[in-house]
PDB file of N, CA, C and O in Angstrom:
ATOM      1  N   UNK A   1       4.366   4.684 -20.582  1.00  0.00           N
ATOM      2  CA  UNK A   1       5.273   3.786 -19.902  1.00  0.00           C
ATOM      3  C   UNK A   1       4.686   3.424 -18.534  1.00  0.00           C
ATOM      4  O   UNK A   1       4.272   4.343 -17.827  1.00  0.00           O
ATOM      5  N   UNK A   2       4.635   2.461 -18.208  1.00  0.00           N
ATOM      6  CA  UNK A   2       3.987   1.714 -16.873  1.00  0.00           C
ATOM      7  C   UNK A   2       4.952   1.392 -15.917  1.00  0.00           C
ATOM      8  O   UNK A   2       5.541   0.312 -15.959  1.00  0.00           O
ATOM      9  N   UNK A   3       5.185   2.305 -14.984  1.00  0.00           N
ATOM     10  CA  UNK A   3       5.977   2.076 -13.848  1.00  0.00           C
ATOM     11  C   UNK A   3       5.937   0.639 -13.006  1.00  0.00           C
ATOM     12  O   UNK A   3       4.973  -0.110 -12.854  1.00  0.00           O
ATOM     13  N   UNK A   4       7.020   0.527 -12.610  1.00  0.00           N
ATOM     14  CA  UNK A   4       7.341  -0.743 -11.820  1.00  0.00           C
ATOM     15  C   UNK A   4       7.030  -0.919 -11.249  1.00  0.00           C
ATOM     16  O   UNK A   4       6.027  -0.217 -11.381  1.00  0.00           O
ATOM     17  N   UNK A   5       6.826  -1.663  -9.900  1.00  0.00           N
ATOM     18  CA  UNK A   5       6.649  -1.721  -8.400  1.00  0.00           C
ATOM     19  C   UNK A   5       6.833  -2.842  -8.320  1.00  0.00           C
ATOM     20  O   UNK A   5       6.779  -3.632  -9.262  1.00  0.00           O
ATOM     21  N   UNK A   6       7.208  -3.234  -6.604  1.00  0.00           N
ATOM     22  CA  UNK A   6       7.339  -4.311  -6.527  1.00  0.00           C
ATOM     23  C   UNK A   6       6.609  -4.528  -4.695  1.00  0.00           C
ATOM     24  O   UNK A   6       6.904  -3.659  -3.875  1.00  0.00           O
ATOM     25  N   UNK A   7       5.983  -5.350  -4.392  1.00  0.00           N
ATOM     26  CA  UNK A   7       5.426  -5.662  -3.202  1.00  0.00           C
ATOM     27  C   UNK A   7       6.054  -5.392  -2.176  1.00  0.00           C
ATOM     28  O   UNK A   7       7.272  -5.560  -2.133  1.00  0.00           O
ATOM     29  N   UNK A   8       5.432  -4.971  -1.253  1.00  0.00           N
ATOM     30  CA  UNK A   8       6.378  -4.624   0.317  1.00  0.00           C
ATOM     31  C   UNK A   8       6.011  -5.707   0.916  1.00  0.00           C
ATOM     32  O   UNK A   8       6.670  -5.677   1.956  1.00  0.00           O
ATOM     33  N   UNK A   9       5.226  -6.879   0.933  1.00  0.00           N
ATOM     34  CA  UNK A   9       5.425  -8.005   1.660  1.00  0.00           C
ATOM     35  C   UNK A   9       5.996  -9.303   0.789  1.00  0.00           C
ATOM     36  O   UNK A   9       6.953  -9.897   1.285  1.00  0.00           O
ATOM     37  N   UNK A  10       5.515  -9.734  -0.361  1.00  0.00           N
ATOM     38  CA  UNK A  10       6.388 -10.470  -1.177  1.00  0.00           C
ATOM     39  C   UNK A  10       7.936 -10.313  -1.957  1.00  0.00           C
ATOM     40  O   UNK A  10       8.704 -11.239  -2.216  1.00  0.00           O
ATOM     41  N   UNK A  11       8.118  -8.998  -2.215  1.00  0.00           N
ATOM     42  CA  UNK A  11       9.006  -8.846  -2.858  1.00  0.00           C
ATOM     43  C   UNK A  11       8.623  -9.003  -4.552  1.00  0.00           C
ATOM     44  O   UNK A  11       9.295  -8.604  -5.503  1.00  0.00           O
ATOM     45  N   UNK A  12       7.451  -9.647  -4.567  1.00  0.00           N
ATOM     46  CA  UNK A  12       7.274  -9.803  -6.282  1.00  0.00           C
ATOM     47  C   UNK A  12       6.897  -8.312  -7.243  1.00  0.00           C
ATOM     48  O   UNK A  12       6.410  -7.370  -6.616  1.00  0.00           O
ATOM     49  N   UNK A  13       7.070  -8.200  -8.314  1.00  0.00           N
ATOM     50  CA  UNK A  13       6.243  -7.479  -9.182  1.00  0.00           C
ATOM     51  C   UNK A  13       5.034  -6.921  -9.398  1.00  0.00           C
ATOM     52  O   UNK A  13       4.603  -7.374 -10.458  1.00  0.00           O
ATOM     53  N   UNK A  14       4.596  -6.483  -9.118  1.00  0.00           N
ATOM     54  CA  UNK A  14       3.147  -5.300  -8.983  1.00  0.00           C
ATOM     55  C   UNK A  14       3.106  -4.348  -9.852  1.00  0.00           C
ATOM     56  O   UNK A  14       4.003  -3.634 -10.303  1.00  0.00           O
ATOM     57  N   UNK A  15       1.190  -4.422 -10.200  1.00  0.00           N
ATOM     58  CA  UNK A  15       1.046  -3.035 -11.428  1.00  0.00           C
ATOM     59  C   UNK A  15      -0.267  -2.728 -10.665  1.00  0.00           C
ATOM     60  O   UNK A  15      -0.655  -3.182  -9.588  1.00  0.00           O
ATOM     61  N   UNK A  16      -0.793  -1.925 -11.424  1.00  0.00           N
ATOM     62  CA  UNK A  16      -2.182  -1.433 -10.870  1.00  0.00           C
ATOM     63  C   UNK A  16      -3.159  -1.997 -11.367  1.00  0.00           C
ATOM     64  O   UNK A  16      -4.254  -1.491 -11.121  1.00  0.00           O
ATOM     65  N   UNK A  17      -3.118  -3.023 -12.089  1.00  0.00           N
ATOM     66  CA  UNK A  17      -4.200  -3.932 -12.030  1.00  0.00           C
ATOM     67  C   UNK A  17      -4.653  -5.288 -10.833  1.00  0.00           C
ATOM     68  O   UNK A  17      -5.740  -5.856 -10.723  1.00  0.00           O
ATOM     69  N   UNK A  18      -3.260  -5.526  -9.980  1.00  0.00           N
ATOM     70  CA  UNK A  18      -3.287  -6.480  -9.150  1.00  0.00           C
ATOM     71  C   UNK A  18      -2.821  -6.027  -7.773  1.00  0.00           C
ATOM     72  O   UNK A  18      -2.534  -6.949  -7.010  1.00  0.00           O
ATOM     73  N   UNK A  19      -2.693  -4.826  -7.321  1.00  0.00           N
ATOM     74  CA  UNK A  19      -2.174  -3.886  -6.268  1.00  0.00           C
ATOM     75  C   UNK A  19      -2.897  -3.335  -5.604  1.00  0.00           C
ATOM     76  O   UNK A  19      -4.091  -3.291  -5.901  1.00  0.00           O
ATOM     77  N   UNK A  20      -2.420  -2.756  -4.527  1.00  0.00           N
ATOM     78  CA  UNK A  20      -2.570  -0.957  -3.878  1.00  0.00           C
ATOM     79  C   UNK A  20      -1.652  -0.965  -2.945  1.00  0.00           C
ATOM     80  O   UNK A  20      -0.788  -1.770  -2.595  1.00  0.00           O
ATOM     81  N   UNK A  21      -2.204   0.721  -2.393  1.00  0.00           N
ATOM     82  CA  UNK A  21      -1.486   1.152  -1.509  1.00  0.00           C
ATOM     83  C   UNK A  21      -1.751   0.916  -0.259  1.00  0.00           C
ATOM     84  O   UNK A  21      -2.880   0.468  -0.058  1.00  0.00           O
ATOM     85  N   UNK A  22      -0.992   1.091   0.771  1.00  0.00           N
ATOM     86  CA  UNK A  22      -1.767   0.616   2.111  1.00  0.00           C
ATOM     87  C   UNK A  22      -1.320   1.929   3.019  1.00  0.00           C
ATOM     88  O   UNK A  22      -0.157   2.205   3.314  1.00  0.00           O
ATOM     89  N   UNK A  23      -2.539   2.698   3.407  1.00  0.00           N
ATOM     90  CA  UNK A  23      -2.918   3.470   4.291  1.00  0.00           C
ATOM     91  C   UNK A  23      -1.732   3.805   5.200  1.00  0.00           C
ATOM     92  O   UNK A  23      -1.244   4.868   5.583  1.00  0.00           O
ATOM     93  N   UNK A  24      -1.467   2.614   5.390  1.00  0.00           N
ATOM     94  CA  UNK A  24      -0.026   2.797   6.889  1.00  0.00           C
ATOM     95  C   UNK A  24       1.255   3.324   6.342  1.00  0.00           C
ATOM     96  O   UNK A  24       1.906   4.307   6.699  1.00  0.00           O
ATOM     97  N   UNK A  25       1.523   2.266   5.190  1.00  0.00           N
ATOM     98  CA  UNK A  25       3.124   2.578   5.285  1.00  0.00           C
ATOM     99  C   UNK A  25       3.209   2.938   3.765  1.00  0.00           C
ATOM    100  O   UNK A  25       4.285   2.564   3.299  1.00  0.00           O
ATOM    101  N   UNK A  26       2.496   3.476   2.966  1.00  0.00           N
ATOM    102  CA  UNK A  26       2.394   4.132   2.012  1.00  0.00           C
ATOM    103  C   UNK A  26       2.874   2.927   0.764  1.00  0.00           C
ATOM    104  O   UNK A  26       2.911   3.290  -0.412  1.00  0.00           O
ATOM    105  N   UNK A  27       3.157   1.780   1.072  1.00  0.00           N
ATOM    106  CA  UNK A  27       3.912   0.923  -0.113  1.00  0.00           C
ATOM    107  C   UNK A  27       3.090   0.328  -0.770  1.00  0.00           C
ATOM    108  O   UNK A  27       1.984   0.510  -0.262  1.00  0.00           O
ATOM    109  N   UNK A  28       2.999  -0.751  -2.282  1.00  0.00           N
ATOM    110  CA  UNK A  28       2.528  -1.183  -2.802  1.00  0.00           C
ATOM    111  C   UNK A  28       2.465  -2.619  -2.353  1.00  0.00           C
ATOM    112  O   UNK A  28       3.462  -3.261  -2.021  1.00  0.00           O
ATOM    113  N   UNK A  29       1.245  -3.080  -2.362  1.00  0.00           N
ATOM    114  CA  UNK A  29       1.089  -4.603  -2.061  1.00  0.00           C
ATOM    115  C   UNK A  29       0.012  -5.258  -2.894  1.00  0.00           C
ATOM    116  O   UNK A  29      -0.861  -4.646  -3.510  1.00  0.00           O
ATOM    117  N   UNK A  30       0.172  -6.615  -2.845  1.00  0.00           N
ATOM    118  CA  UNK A  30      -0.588  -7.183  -4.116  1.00  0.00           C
ATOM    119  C   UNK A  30      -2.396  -7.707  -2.996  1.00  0.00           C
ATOM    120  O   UNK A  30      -2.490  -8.207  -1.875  1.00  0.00           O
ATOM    121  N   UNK A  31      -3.411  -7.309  -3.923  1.00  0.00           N
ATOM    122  CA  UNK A  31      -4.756  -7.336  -3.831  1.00  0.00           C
ATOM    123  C   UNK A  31      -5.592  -7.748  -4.626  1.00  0.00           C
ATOM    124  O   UNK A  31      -6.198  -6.796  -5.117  1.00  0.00           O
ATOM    125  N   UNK A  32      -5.889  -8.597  -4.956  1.00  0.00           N
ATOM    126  CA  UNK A  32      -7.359  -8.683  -6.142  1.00  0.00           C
ATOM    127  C   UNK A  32      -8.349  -7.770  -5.832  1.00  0.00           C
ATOM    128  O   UNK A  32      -9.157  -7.778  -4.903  1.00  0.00           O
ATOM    129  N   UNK A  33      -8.157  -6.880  -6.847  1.00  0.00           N
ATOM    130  CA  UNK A  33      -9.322  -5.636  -6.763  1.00  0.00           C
ATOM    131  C   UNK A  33     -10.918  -6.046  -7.660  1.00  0.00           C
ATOM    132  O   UNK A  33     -11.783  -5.327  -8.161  1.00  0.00           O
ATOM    133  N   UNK A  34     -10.796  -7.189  -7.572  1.00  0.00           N
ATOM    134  CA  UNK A  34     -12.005  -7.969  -8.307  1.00  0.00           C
ATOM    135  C   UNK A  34     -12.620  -9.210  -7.079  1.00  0.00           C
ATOM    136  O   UNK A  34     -12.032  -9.365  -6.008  1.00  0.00           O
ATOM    137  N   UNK A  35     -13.507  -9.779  -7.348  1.00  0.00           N
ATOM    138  CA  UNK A  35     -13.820 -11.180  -6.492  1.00  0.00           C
ATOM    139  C   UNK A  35     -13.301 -12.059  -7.342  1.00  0.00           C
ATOM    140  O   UNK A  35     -12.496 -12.930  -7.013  1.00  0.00           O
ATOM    141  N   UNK A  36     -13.835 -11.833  -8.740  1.00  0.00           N
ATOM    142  CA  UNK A  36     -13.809 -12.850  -9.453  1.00  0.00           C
ATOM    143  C   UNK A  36     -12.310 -12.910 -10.517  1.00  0.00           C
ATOM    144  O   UNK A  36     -12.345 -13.361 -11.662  1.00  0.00           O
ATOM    145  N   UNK A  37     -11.185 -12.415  -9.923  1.00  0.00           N
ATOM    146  CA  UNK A  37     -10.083 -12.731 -10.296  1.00  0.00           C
ATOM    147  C   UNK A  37      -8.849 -13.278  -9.423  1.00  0.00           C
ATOM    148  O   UNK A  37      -8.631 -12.994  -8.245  1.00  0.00           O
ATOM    149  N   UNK A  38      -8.219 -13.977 -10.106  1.00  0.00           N
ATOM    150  CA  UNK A  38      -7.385 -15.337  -8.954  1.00  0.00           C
ATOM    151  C   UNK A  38      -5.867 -14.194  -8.713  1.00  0.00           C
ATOM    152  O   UNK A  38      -5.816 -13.118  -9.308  1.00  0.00           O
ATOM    153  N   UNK A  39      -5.045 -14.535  -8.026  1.00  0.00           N
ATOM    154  CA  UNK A  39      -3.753 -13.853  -7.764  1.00  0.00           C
ATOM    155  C   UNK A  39      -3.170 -13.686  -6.229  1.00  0.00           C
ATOM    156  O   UNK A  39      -3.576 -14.321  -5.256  1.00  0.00           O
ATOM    157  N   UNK A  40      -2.607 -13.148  -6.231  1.00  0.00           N
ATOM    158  CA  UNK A  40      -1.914 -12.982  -4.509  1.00  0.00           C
ATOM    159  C   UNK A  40      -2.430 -11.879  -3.970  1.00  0.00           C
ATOM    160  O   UNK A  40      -2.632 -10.832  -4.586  1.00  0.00           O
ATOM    161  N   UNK A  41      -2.752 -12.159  -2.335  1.00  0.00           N
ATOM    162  CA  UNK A  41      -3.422 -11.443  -1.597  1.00  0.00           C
ATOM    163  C   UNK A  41      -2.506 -11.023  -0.453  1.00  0.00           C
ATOM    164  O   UNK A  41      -2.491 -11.768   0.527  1.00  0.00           O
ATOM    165  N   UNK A  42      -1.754  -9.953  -0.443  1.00  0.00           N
ATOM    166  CA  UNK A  42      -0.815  -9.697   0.325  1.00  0.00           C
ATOM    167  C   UNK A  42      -1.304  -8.565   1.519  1.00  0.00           C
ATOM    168  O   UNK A  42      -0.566  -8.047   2.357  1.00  0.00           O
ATOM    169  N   UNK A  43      -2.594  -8.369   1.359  1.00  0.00           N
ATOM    170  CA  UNK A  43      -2.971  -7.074   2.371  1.00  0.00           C
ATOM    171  C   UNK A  43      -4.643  -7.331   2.470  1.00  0.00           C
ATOM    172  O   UNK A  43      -5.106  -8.251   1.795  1.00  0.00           O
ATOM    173  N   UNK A  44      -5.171  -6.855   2.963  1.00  0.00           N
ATOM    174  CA  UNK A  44      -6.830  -6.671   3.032  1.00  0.00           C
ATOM    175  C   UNK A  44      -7.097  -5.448   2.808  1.00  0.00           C
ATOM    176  O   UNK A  44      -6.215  -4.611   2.998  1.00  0.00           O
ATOM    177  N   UNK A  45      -8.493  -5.031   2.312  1.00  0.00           N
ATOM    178  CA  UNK A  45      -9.819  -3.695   2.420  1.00  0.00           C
ATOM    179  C   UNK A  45     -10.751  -3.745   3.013  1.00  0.00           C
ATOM    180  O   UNK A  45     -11.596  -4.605   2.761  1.00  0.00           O
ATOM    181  N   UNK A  46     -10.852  -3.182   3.628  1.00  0.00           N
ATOM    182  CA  UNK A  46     -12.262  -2.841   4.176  1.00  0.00           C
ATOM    183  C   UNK A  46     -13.168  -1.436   4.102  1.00  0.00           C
ATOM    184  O   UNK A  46     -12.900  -0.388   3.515  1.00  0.00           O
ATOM    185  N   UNK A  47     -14.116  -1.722   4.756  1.00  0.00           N
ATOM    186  CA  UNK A  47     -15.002   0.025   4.958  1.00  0.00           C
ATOM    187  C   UNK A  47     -14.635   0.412   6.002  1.00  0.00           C
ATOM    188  O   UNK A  47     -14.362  -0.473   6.813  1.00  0.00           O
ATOM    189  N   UNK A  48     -14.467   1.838   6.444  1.00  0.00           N
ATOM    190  CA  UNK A  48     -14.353   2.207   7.337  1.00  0.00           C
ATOM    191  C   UNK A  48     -15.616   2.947   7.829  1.00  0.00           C
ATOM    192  O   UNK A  48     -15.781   4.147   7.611  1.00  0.00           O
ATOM    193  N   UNK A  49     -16.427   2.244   8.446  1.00  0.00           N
ATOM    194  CA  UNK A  49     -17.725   2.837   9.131  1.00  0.00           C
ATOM    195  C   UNK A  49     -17.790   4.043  10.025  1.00  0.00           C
ATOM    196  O   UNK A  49     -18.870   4.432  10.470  1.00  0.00           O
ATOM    197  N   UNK A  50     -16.837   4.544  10.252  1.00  0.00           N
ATOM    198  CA  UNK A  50     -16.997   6.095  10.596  1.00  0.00           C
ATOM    199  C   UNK A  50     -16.652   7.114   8.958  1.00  0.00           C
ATOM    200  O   UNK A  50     -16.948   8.290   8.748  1.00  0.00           O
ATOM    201  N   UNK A  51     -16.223   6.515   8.394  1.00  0.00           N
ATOM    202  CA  UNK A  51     -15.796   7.407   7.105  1.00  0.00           C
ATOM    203  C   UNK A  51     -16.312   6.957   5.596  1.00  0.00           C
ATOM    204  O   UNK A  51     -16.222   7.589   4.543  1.00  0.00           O
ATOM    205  N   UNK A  52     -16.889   5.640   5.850  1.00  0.00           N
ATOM    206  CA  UNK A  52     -17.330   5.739   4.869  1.00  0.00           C
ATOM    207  C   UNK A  52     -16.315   5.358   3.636  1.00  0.00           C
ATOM    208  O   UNK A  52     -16.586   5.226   2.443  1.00  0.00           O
ATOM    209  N   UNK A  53     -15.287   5.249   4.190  1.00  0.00           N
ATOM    210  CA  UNK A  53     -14.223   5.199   2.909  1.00  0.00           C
ATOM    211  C   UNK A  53     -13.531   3.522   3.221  1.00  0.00           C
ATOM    212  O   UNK A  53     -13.427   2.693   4.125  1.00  0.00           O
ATOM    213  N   UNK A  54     -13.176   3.738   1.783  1.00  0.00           N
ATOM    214  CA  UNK A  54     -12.266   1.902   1.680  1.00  0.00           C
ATOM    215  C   UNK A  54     -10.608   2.695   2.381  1.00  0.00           C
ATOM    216  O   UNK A  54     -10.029   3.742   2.090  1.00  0.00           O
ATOM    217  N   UNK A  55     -10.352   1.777   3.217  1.00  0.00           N
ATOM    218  CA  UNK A  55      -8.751   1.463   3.565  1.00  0.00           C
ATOM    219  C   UNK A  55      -8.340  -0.022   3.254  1.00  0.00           C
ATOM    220  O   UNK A  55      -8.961  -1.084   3.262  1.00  0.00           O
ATOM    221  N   UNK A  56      -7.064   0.328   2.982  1.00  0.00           N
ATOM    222  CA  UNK A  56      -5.869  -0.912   2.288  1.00  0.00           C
ATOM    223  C   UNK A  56      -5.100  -0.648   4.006  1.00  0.00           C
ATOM    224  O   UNK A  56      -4.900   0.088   4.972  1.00  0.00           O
ATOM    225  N   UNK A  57      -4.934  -1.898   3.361  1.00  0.00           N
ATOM    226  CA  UNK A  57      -3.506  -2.067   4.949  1.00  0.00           C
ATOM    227  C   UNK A  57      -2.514  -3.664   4.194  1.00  0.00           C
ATOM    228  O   UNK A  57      -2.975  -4.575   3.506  1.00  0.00           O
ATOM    229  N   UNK A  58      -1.472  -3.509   4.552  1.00  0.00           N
ATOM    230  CA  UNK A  58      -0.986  -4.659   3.772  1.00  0.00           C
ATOM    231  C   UNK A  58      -0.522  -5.686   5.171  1.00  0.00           C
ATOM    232  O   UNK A  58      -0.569  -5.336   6.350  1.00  0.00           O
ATOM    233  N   UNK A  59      -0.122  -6.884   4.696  1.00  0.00           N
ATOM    234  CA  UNK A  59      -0.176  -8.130   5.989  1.00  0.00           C
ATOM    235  C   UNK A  59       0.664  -7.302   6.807  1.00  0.00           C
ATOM    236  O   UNK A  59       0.262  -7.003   7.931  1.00  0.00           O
ATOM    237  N   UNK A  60       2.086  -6.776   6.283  1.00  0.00           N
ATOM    238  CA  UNK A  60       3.492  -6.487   7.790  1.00  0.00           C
ATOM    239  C   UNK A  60       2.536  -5.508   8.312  1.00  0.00           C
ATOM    240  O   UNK A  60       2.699  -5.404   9.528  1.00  0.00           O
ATOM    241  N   UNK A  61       1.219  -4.439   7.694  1.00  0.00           N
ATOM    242  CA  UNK A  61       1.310  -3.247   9.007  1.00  0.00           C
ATOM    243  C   UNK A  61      -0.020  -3.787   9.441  1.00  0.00           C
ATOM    244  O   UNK A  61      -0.876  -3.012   9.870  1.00  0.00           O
ATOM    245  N   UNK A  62      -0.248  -5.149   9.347  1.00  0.00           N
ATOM    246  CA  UNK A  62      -1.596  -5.667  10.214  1.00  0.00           C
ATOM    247  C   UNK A  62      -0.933  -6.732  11.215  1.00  0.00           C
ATOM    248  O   UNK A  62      -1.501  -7.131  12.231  1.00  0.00           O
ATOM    249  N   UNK A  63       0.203  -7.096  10.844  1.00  0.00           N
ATOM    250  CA  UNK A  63       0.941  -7.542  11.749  1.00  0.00           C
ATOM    251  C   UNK A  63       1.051  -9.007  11.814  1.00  0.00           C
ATOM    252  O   UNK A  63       1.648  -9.660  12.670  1.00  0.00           O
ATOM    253  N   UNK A  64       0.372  -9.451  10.762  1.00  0.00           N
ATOM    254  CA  UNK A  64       0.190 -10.917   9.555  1.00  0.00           C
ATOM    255  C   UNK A  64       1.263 -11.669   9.166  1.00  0.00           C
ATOM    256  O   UNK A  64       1.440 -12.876   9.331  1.00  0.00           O
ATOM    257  N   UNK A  65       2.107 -10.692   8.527  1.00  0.00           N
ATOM    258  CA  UNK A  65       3.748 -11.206   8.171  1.00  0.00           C
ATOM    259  C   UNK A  65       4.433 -10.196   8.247  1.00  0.00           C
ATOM    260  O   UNK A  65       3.866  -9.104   8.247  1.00  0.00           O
ATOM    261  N   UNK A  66       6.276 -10.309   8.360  1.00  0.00           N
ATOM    262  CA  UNK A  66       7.057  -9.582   8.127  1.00  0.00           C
ATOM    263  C   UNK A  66       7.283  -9.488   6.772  1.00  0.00           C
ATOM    264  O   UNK A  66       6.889 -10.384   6.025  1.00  0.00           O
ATOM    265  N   UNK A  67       7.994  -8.306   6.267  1.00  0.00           N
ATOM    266  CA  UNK A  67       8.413  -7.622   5.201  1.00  0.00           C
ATOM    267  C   UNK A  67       9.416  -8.466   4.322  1.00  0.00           C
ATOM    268  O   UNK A  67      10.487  -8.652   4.899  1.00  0.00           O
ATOM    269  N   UNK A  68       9.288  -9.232   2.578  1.00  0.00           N
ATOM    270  CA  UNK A  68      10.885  -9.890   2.365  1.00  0.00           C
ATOM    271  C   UNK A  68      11.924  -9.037   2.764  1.00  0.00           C
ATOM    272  O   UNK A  68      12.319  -7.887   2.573  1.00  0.00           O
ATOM    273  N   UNK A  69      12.278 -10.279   3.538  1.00  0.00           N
ATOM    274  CA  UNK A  69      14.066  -9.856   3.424  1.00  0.00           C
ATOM    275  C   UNK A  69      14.017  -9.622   5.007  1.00  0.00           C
ATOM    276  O   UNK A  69      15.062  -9.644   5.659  1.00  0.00           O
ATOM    277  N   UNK A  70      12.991  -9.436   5.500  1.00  0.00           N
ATOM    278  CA  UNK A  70      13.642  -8.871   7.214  1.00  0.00           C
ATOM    279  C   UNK A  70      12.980 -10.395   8.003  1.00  0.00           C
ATOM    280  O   UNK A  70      12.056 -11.194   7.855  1.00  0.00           O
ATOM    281  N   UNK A  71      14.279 -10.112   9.000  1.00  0.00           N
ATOM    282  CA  UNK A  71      13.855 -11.476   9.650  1.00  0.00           C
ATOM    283  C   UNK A  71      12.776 -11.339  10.432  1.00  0.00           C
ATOM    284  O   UNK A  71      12.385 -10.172  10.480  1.00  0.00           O
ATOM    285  N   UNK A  72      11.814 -12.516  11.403  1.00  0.00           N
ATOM    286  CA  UNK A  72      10.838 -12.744  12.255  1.00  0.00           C
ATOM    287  C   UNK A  72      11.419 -11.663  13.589  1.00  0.00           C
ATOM    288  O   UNK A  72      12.521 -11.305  14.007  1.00  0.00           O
ATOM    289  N   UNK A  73      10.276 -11.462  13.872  1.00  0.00           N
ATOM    290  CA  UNK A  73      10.613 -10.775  15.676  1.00  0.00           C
ATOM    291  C   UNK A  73      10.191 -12.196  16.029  1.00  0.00           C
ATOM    292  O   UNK A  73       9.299 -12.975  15.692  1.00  0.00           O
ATOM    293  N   UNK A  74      11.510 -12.181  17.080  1.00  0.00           N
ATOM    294  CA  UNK A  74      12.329 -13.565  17.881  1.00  0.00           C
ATOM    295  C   UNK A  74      10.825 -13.417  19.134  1.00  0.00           C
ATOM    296  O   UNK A  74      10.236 -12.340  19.227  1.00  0.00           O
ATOM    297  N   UNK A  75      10.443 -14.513  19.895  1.00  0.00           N
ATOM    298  CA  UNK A  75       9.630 -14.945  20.445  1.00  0.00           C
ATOM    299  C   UNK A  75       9.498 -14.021  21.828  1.00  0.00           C
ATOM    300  O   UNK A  75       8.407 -14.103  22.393  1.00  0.00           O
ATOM    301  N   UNK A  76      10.525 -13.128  22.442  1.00  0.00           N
ATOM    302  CA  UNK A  76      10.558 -12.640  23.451  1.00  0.00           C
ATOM    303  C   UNK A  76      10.017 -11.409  23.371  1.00  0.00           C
ATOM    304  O   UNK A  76       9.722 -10.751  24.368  1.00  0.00           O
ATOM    305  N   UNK A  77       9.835 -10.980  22.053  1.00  0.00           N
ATOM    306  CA  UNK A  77       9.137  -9.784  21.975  1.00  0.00           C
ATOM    307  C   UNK A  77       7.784  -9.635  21.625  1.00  0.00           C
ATOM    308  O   UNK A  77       7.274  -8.515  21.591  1.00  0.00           O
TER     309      UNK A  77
END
């Protein structure tokens, strides 16, 4: 059985073929884990050159977009 998920920045449907996790806030967000496959890009990867290791971060904890459903931080902040 293939568990659900659903995006912490879109709100859409997510599996582990078009996903991950993001380092920060532990939630699922949508990624093409391929070059050569089309879909929604809701977070970035990179290397981390002191470690050597791939990190996920998704757009709200890079600070890209807010989360569905929560409103904008208003201009004064």
């Amino acid at each position: 059985m293939t568990e659900a998920w659903v995006c912490r920045v879109c709100g859409q449907p997510a599996d582990e073929s078009n996903s991950a996790v993001c380092n920060s806030c532990g939630q699922r967000f949508h990624l093409n884990l391929r070059q050569d496959s089309e879909g929604l890009e809701c977070g970035e990867v990179w290397i981390d050159e002191q470690y050597l290791a791939l990190e996920f971060a998704c757009f709200v904890c890079l600070g890209k977009q807010t989360a569905e459903g929560e409103p904008p931080v208003g201009r004064g902040h």
